[in-house]
N, C-alpha and C positions, 0 to 999 in steps of 0.2 A: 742432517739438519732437522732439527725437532718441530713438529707442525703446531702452530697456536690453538689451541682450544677453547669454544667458549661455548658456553650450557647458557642454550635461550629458549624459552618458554614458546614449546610447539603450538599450534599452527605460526611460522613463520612468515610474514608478509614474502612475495617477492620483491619487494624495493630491499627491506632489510638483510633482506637473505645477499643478495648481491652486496649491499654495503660493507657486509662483514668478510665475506668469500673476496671482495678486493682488496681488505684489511690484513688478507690473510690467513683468516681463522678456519679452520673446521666447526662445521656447528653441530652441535647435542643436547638432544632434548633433557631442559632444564632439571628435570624429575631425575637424572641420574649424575645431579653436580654434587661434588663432597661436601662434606658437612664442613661450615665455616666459609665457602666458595665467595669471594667477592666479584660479583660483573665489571670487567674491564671499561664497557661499551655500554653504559646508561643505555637502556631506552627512553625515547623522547613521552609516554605514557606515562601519567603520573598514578593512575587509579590502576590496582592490582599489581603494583611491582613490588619486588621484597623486601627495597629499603623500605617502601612505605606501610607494608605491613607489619616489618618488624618495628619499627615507631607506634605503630597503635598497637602492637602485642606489650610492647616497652612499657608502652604509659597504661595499658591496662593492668598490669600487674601494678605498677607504680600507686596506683588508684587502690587496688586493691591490697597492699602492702598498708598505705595510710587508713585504709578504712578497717583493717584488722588493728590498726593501733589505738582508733578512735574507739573501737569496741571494745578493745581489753580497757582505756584509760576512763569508759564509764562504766564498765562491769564492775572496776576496783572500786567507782565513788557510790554504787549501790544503785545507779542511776539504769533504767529497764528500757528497752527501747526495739526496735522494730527489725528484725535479723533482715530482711531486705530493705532498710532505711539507707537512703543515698548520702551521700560521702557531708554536702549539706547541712544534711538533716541531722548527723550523726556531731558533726562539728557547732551547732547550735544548739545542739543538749549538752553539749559539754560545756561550751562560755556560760550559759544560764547556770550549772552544775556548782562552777567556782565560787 
């Protein structure tokens, strides 16, 4: 019989650690889960978990995907503007632009 694994971010509470060790699971520290690893067993902490990191890495890039398009779509109208101008600032030179 194959034993459950789960990769949780060490130092482990002992409440948790029992919670999981009842579930079943063998526990391993998080730093050695495969690439793509989804957590079976949510932690109840919302600040520094990886869904929630990967949501602000998601929408950073997302931000940053839009504000390269705002750049290229005023660099094309000739329109000059501020290489660290916030996403805002960059979209309100461009309505004025039209």
């Amino acid at each position: 019989m194959s034993e459950k694994v789960i990769y949780e971010k060490h130092p482990v509470s002992p409440e948790r650690k029992a919670e999981l060790r009842q579930k079943g699971y063998k526990i391993i520290d998080a730093r050695f889960a495969p690439d793509g690893y989804e957590h079976p067993e949510p932690t109840k902490e919302a600040k520094g978990s990886k869904a929630g990191k990967a949501t602000a890495e998601k929408k950073a890039a997302e931000e940053a995907e839009l504000k390269a398009k705002l750049q290229a779509a005023l660099t094309e109208k000739g329109v000059q503007f501020s290489p660290d101008a916030g996403l805002e600032d960059l979209q309100k030179l461009l309505d004025e632009a039209k």
